[in-house]
Structures are given as C-alpha cells and as structure tokens.
C-alpha positions in Angstrom: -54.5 -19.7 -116.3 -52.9 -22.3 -114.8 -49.0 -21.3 -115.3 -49.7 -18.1 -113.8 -48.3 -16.8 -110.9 -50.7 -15.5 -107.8 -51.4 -11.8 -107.4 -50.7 -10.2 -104.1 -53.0 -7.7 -102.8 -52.8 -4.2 -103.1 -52.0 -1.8 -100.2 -51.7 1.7 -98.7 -48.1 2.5 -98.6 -46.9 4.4 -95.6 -45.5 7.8 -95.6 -41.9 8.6 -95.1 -40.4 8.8 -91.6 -38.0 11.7 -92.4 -37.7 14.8 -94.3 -34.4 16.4 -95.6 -34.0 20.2 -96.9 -31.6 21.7 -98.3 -30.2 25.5 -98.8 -27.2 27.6 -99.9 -24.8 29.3 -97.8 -24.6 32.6 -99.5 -22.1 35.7 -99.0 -19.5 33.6 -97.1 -15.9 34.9 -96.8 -12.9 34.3 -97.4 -12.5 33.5 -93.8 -15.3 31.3 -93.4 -14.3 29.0 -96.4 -11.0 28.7 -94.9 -12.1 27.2 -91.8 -14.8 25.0 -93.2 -12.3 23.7 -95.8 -10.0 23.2 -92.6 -12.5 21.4 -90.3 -13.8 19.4 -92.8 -10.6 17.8 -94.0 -9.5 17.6 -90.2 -12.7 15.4 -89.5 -12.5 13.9 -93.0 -9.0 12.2 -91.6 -10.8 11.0 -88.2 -13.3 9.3 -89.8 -11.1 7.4 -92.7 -9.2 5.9 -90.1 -12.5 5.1 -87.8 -14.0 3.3 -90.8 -10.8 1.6 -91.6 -10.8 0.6 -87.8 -14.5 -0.8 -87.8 -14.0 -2.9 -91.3 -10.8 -4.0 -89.5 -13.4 -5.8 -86.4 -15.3 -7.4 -89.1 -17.6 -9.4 -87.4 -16.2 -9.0 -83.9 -17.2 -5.6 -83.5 -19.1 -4.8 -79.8 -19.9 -2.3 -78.0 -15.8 -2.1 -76.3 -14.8 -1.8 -79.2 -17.0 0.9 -80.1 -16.0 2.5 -77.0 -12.8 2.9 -77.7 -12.8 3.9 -81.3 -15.2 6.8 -79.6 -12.3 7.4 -76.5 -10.1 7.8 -79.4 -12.0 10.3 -81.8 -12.7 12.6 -79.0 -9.3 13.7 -77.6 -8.7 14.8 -81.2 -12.4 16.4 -81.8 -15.0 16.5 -79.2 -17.6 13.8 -78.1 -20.5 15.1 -80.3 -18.2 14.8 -83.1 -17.0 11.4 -82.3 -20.6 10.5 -81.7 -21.4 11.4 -85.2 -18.1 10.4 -86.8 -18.9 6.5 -85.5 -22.8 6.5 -86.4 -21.9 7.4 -89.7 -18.8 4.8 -89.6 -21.5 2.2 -88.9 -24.4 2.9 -91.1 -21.7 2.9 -94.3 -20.4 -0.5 -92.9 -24.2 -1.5 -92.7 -24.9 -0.6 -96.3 -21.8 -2.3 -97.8 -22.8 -5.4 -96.1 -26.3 -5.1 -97.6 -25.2 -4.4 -100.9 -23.1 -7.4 -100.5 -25.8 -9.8 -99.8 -27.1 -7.8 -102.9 -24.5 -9.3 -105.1 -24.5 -12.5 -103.7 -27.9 -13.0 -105.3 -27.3 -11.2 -108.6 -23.8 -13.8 -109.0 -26.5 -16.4 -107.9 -29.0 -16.0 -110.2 -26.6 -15.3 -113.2 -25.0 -18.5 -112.8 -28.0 -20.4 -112.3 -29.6 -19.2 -115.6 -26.2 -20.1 -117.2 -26.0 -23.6 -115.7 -29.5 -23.7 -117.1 -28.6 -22.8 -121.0 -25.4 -24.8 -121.0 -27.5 -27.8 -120.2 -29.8 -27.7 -123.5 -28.6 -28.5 -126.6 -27.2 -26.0 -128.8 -30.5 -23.8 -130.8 -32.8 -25.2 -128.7 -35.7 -22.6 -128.4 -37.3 -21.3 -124.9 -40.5 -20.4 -123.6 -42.1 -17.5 -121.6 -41.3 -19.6 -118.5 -37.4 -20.5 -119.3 -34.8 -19.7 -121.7 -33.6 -21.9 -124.2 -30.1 -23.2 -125.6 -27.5 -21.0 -126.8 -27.4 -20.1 -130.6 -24.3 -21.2 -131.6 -21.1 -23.3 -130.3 -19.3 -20.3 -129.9 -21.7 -18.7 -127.8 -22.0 -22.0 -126.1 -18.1 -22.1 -125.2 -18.2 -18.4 -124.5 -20.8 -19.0 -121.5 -18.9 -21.3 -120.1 -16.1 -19.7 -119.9 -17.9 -16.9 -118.3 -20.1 -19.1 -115.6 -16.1 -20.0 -114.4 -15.3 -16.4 -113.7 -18.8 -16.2 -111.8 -18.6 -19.0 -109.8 -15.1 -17.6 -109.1 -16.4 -14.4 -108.2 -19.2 -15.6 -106.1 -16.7 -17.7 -103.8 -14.6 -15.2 -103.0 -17.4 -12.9 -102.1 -18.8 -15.3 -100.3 -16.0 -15.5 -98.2 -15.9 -12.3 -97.5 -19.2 -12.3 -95.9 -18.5 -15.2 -93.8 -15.4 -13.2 -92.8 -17.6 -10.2 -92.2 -14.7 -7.9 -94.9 -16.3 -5.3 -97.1 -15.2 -3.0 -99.9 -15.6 0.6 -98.9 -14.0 3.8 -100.5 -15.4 7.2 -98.9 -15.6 9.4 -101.4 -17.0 7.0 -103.8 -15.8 4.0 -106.1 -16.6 5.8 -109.5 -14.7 8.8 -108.5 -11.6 6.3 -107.4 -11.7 4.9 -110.7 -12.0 8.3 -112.4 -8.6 9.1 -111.3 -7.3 6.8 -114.4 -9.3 8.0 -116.8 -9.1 11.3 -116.5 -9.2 12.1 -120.2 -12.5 10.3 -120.9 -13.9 12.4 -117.5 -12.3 15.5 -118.9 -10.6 16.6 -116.2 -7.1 17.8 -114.8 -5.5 15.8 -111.9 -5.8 19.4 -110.2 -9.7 19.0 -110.8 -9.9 15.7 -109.8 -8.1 16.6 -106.5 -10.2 19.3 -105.2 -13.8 16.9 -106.4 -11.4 14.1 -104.2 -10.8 16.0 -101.2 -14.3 17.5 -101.2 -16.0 14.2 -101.4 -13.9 13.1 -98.1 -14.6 15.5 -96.2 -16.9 15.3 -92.8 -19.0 18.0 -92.2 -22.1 16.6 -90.5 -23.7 16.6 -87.4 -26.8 14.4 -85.7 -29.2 16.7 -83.5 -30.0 16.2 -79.8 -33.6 17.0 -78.1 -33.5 18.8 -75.4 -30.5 21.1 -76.4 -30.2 24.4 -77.4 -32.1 24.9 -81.0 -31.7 21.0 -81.4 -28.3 20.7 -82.5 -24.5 21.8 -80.3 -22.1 20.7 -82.8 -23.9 22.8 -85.7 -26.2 25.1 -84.5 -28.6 27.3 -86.7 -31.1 29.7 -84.9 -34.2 30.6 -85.9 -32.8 34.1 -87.4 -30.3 32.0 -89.5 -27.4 32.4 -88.6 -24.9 29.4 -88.1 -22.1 28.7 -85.9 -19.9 25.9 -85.9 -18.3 24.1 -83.2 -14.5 23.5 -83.6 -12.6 20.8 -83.0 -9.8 21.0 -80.0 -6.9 21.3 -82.4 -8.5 24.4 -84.4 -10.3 25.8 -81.6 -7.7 29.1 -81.7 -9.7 29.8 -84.8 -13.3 30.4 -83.2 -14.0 34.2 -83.3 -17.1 33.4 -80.2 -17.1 31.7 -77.4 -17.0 28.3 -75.9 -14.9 27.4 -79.0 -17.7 28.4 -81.8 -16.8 29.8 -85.1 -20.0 31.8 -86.7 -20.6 32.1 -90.0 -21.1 35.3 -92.0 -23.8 34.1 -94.2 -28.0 33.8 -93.0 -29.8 31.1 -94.1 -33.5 30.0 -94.8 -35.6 27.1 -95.6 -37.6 27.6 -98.2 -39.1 24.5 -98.4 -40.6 24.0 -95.2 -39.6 26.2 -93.5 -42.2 26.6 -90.6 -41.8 23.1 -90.3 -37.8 23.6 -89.6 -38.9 26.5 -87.4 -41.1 25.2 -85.0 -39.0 22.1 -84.6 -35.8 24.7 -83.6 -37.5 26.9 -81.6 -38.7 23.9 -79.3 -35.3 22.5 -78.9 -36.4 19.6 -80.8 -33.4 17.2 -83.3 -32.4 18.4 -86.1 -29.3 17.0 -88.2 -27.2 19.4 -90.4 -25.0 18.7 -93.0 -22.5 20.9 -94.6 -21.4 20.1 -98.7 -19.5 21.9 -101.2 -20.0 21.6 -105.1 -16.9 21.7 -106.5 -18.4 22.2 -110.1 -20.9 25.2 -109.0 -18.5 26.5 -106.2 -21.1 26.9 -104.0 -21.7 25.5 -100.4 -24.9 23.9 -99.0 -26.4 23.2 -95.5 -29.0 20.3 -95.4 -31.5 20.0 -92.2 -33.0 16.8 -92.3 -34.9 15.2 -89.3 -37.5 12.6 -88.1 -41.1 12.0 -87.0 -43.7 9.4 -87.0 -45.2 8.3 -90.1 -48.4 9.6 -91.2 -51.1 6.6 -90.3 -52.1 5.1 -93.5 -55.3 5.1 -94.1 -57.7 2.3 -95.5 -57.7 1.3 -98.6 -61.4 1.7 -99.1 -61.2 5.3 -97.6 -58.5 6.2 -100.5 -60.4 4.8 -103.3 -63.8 6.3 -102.2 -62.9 9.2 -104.5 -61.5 7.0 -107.6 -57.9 6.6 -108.3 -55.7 7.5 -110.7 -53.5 5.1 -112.5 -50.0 5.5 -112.9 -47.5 3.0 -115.2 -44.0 4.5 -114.7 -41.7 4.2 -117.7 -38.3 4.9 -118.7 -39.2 8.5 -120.0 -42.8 9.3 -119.2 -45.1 8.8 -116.6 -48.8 7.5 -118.5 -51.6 8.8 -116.4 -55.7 8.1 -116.6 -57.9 8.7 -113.9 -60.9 6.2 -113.2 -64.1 6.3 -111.5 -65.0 4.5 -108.2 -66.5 1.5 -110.5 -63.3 1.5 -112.6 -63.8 3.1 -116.0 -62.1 5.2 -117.6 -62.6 8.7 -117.0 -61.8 11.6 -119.3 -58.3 11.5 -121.9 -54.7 10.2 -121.1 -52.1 12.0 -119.6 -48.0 11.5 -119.8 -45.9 13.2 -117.6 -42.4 13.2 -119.2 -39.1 13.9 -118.2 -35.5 13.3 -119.2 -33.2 11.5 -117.2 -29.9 11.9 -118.8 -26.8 14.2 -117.7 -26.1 14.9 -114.1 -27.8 13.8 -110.8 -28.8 16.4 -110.2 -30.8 17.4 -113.9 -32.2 14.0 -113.3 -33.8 14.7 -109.7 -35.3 18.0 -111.2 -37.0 16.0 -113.8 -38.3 13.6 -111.8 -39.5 15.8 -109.4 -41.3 18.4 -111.6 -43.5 15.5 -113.6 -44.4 14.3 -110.1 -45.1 17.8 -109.1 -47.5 18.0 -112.1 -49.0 14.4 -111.7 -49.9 15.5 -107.6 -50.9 19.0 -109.1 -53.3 17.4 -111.7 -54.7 14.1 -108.9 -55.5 18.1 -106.2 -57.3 19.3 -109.5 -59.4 16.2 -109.9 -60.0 15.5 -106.4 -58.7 12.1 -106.2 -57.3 11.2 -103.0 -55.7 8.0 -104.4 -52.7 7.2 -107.3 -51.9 3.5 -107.7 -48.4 2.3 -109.2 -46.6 -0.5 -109.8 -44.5 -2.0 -106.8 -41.8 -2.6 -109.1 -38.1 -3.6 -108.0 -35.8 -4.5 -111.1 -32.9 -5.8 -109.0 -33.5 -9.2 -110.2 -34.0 -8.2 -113.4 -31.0 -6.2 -115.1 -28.7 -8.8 -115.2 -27.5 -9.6 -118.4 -27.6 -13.5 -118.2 -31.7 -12.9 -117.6 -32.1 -11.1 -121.1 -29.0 -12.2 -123.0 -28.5 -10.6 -126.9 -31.6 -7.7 -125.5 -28.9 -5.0 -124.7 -31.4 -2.5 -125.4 -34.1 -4.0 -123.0 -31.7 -4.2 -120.3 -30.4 -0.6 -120.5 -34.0 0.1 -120.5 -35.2 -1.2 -117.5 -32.0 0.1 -115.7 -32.3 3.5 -116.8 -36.0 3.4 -115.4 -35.6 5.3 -111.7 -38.1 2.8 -110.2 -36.8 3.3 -106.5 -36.2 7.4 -107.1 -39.9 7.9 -108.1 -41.3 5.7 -105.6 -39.6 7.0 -103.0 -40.2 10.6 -104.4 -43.7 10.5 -104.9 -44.5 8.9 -101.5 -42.6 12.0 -99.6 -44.5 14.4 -102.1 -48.0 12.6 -101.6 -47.9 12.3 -97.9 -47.2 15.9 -97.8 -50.2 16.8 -100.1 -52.5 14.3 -98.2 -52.9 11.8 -101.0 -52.4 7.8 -100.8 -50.5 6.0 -102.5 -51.3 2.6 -103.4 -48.6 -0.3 -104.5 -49.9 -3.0 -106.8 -48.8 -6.1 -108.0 -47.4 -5.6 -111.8 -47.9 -9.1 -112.5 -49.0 -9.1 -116.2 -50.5 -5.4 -115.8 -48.8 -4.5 -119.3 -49.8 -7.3 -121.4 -53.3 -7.6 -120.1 -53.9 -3.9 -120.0 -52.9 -3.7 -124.0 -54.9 -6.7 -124.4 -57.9 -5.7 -123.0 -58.2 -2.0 -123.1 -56.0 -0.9 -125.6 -58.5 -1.5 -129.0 -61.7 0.0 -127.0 -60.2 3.4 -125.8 -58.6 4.3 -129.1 -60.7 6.5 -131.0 -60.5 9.0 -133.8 -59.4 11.8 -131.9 -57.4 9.8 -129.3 -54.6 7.3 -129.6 -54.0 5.1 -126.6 -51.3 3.7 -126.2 -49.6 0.5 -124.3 -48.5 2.4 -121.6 -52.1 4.3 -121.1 -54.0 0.8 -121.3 -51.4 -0.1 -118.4 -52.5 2.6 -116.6 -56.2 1.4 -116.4 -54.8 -1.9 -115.5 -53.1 -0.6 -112.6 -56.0 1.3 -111.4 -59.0 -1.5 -111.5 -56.1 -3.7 -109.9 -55.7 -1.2 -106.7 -59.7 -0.8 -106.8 -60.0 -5.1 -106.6 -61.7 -5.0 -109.8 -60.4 -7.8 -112.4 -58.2 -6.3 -115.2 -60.7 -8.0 -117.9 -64.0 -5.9 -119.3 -67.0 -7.1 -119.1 -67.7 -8.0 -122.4 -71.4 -8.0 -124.2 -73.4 -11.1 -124.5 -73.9 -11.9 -128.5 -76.1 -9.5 -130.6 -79.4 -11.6 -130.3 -79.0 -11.5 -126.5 -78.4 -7.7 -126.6 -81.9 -6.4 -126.0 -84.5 -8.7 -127.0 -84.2 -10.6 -123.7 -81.1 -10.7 -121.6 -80.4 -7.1 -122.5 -76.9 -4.8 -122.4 -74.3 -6.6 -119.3 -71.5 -4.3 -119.7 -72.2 -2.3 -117.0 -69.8 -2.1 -114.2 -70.7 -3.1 -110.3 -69.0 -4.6 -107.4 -69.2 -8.5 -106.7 -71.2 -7.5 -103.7 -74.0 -6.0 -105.7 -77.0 -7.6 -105.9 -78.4 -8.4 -109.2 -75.5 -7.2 -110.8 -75.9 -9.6 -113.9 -79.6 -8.8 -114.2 -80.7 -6.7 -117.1 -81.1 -2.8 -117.1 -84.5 -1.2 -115.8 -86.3 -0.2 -119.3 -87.0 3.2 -119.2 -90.3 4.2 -121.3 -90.3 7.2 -123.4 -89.1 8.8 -126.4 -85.3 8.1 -127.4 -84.5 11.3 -129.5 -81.9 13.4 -129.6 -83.7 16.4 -128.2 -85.5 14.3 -125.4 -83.8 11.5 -123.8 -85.7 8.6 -122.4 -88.2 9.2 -119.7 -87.0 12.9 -119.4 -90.1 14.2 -121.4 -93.1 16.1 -120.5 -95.4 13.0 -121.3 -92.9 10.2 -120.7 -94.3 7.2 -119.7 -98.0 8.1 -120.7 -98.6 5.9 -123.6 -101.6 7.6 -124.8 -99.3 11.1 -126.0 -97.3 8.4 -128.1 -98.2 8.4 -131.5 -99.1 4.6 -131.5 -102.2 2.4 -133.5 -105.4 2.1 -131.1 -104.3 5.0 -128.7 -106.1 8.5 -127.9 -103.3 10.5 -129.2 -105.4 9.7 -132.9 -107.7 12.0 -131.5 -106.4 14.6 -132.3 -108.0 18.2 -133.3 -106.4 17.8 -137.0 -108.7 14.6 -137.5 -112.0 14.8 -139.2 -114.7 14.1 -136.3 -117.6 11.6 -137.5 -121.1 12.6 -138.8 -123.8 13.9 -136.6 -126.3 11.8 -136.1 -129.2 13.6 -137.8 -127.0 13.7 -140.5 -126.6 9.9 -140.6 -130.5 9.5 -139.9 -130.9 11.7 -143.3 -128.4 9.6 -145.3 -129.8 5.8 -144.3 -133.3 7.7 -145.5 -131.8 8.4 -148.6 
C-alpha cells in the first residue's frame, strides 16, 4: 500500500449562490422584433469595441481607464447600459485569462510526459505509475517532432500572459471557424449570417436593489409585462415614456416563480437577459439573481439517514443506496441518458436522470448522495493516454462539471446534501471487493454498481474493503461469525455475536418462540419434555409388590 496516494476526506459541498430561469417571449410583433433586433445589434457594436479596448490595456488596465471606456459608452447608450456593457467586458477578459493559465498547464504536462517517453529506449514497457518507451522508431521520431511544436506553442502563450494579450471572439470561436466550412455545417452563408449576428448581439441587463421591480434598463413587473429602455440614438422609437419601449408579449416563470416574484415585488436585483434562437425562431428572457448559499450542514447530520452512492459515467448514472453502517441496501439502479446532438438535447438529459435520481433519494428518505469529485482537465490529453483514442473520447464526453454543477443546484433546492469524495481507486477497489458478493442469480452487478458502494462507505468513513469471515473452523465453534458491520468507535465490535437460544426453524426463528429459552420444552436426553402424556407411566407399586412375590 505503499505506492498509494493519500485519500482526502470527504465533505458537504455548498449550495449554489445563484439561480437562473428562463422563459419564452410569446405573441411578439412585428414591431417588437424590429426594435429588439435593432437595439441589440446597436449595443452588440458598443461592446465589440469596449472589449477590443480592454484587451488593448492588457495588464495596465485601472480604474481611469475603466472610467473612460464607461464616459465613452454612455453618450452613445445610457450609464446602466455602459455599466453592464463593461462588467460583462471584464468578466469575458477574466475567463480568457483563466482559460489561458488552463492551457499553459495542459502544454506543460503534454510535453513533460513526452520528454519522459523520448528518454526510454525504444519498446520499453511502463507501469501503473509511468509510461514507458515508444513502440517503434517511427513513433519515436514522430514525438519528437511533435514535443517541437509544443514547446513552441507553450512559449508563445506564455508570452502572452506575461504580456497580459488574450484571444477572444464574441460570438464564439467554433462559430468563427464555421464560416469556412460551411458545407460540413450545412449551412448557407445567409444562415450563417443571421446565427453570427445573433450571437453578437447585447441584450442584457444587471439589476439594482432598491429600484423599481429590481431592474431600470429591463424591467419586468409582476403582471409580466416588459419594457425596454432604449438607447439615446433609438429613443424616437419608444412608444412610453421616459424613453421605454414595451413589449406586446406577458411573460411567466414557471420554474420558480414565487421565488422571482417576491424578489420583484420588494425591489430587490434581478438580472435579465434577452436571446434569440435562430434555429427555433423564438426569443427568450432569462432572470437570474443571487443570494447566500444555503449553510451546509454536517456531515454526520447528512449521513444519519444513509446515503446513496452515485458513480457518474459516460452514459448512465449507477445508483445503490446504503444503510447508516454501510451495506448495501435493496437492488441497483442506472439512471441513463444520452448526451449526443445539440446542447440543448444534452442539458435535458442530464437533467431528467438527475430529476429521477433526487425523485428516487425523496422516495427513500435519504438526505445524503455521495459522488465522485472528479475533474478530468488533467486527464484528456492525448500525450497522457497515447494509442487509447477510445478512452480519451470517453472521459471527455463524460459531463463531469455539467452534472456536478446540476445536481448541486437541484439538491439544494430539494434539501438534500451532497457529498464530494475522493475517487482515488473507488473503481478498482469497488469491483474488487464488492463486485463477486452482490451478484446473484436474479441480479447482475456490475463495475459501475460495485463503484457505487465504494463511493458511499467512502463518504460514510467506512473503509472500501469487507469485512471478511475468519476461516470455517473459527466460524462458530469459538470465535463465531465477524462480518458484521460497526463503527471503529464501537465497543466490542470484534467480539462474537450474543447466542440466542431457541429453535432455528423456518416457521420459528431463534428465541421468537412461545418456549424459547426454556430448555425443558426442547426435546433433549435427560429433560422433562420426556414426560410427556404419550409415554407409558411406570407400574404401581402394589403392582410391583405382587410381581417381586411372584
């Protein structure tokens, strides 16, 4: 056990600090598209150039400069929109520099694990801790022509972050790059237009506590309806006052929407976004706000009720509920779900087997489901499994981040904890250990439901190993059966079990009888229950006078 790597302890993850809703903007006219279309290409333009202007600062960015881009933005819009134009300016510059520092490591660790192979001899074979030489000299001279373009790539990035540059494209790299394929995509330059422009487009608005309904620049009232405030060079086409253009179409949360309703009626923050899907042809308002995350609660309070394992994989979730000692209770269950075509397909599937895996944890009355803290970022490379195309696609088409992100927003709202574990080794000793003992005639367990018990016994602090019997002399005759399942803290948890007297039938069960534990009822040598009224009773003793006479 010594090569192992140490365990970190499990924990109550918190709850999320947000919550985003969507609906659709229904029975709009003619009209109304017209001047969102309008506004939103018009504030589309003002924050292309504001982006362009903060990547331009790089790294000597301040709070003048900000100023001024702001100064700027508002004679041509107005200052909540410029307020909202530059947040958003700097929280897309924020996540391009993170996602930087994201490929810095991936180059980094690509090229060490090539440095690594190029160093062995040719055929060399690994172990589980490192890989091994390359199979062949062409392989061999193809890596090393490869860790040249990586250490190229990794210096220029790397000067780039010194420099403070990033790469952004609003509207999206993919869809860029779409542009010059559009015949693989499938679509028309005309098509690819209108997805462009719709993607660029700025149609969002933070809210403001304190202010009417929460929000000034987009403003939805408890009744529904929504208003819109224009921008100074299209305020001639507001149709009410103080330059507000209002909408034709009502809309409603249906998804919480109390929740939305309290917070408007109280004048408390609420962001709005507005987004059109060029492929439905349909328009969409998102509300999304904050609050305080729920206070996580121990982890002993969350397991008091058991837990329910949870193994996420790339097309099923494998389920198995376990007591609070950390067996098995019950059959198996797999949530699955299918994760190809669009985004949004995908998002439905996830969220419906995590519907049915919260529905099922309610039913049971567990207030606990452990997973795995996993994060593959590390691991999809294709320098860390080499010729294992397969594998790799696998692990990257699991959505590791989607679920766990899902199911903590979905759990928190239900009440229910959710526990990250360590998955050091959860797979391999699971199958190891639980695989062969909970596969029966009628059930077939599988890796992924031994995993599951693995998961759960790690989030309870039990060890991932059973308690195996002592050998079959040892079994009854003195030590007796040590299988059974207690807490370290228990006292006299290695001792034997109590012997319970009493007949061991099918229709009785030990020391549930009538007579159990009165030894004379028990048909046993040298005990009253001889004595019985179907026995012959001995000679009187006139009658044994008469026969000694005789």
């Amino acid at each position: 056990m010594g090569g192992l790597r140490e365990v970190v302890e499990s924990f109550v993850a918190s709850g999320p600090a947000g919550v985003a809703v969507r609906t659709r903007l229904k029975r709009l006219t003619p009209d109304d598209e017209k001047v969102l279309r309008l506004v939103g290409a018009h504030l589309g333009s003002l924050a292309s150039k504001d982006l362009r202007a903060r990547c331009a600062d790089a790294l000597d960015h301040s709070a003048d400069t900000w100023a001024v881009r702001k100064r700027e933005l508002t004679a041509v819009s107005s200052s909540r929109w410029a307020g909202s134009i530059t947040k958003a300016t700097h929280d897309q510059w924020a996540l391009a520099r993170r996602c930087q520092f994201a490929h810095i490591q991936s180059l980094e660790a690509g090229i060490g694990t090539i440095a690594h192979r190029l160093s062995l001899p040719v055929g060399e074979k690994g172990s589980k801790k490192a890989p091994g030489g390359y199979r062949s000299r062409q392989e061999w001279h193809a890596k090393a022509r490869r860790l040249h373009v990586l250490e190229g790539r990794l210096t220029a990035v790397r000067a780039d972050r010194d420099a403070g540059i990033v790469h952004v494209v609003r509207g999206g790299k993919r869809l860029a790059r779409t542009r010059h394929h559009l015949d693989t995509a499938q679509l028309t330059e005309a098509e690819w237009r209108s997805r462009w422009e719709a993607e660029r487009w700025f149609l969002a608005a933070d809210g403001e506590s304190g202010k009417r309904y929460g929000n000034e620049t987009i403003r939805v009232t408890p009744d529904g309806e929504v208003s819109i405030k224009l921008p100074a060079p299209l305020a001639d086409l507001a149709n009410a006052k103080h330059g507000r253009y209002v909408l034709a179409a009502l809309v409603s949360f249906p998804h919480r929407g109390p929740e939305w309703a309290d917070r408007v009626e109280a004048n408390r923050a609420v962001a709005y976004r507005i987004h059109y899907d060029v492929t439905r042809s349909r328009w969409y308002l998102t509300a999304s706000w904050q609050y305080q995350p729920t206070r996580t609660i121990p982890l002993q309070a969350a397991l008091a009720e058991g837990v329910i394992g949870v193994d996420a994989n790339a097309d099923h979730l494998a389920a198995w509920r376990l007591d609070t000692h950390g067996n098995p209770i019950g059959s198996p269950r797999r949530f699955f779900y299918d994760l190809s075509g669009t985004a949004q397909h995908r998002d439905a599937q996830a969220r419906h087997a995590l519907t049915r895996l919260l529905n099922w944890a309610k039913t049971c009355g567990v207030k606990a489901i452990a997973v795995e803290d996993l994060d593959f970022g590390a691991e999809k490379t294709r320098e860390k499994h080499g010729r294992k195309k397969r594998f790799r696609r696998l692990i990257s088409g699991m959505p590791t981040g989607q679920l766990r992100a899902r199911l903590t927003s979905m759990a928190d709202h239900r009440g229910i904890a959710i526990i990250a574990v360590d998955p050091a080794y959860t797979s391999r000793w699971g199958s190891q250990h639980w695989q062969k003992p909970l596969t029966g005639k009628n059930r077939n367990t599988t890796r992924h439901d031994a995993a599951a018990v693995a998961i759960g016994r790690r989030a309870q602090g039990h060890p991932i190993r059973r308690r195996t019997a002592p050998p079959p002399a040892h079994r009854s005759d003195e030590q007796g059966h040590r299988t059974v399942q207690a807490r370290p803290e228990v006292l006299r948890r290695e001792g034997t079990r109590p012997r319970i007297p009493g007949p061991r039938t099918r229709s009785v069960r030990a020391g549930c009888g009538a007579n159990a534990g009165n030894q004379n009822a028990q048909h046993r040598s040298g005990r009253s229950a001889e004595r019985g009224f179907w026995q012959q009773d001995s000679l009187p003793l006139s009658l044994q006078e008469r026969s000694d006479e005789v």
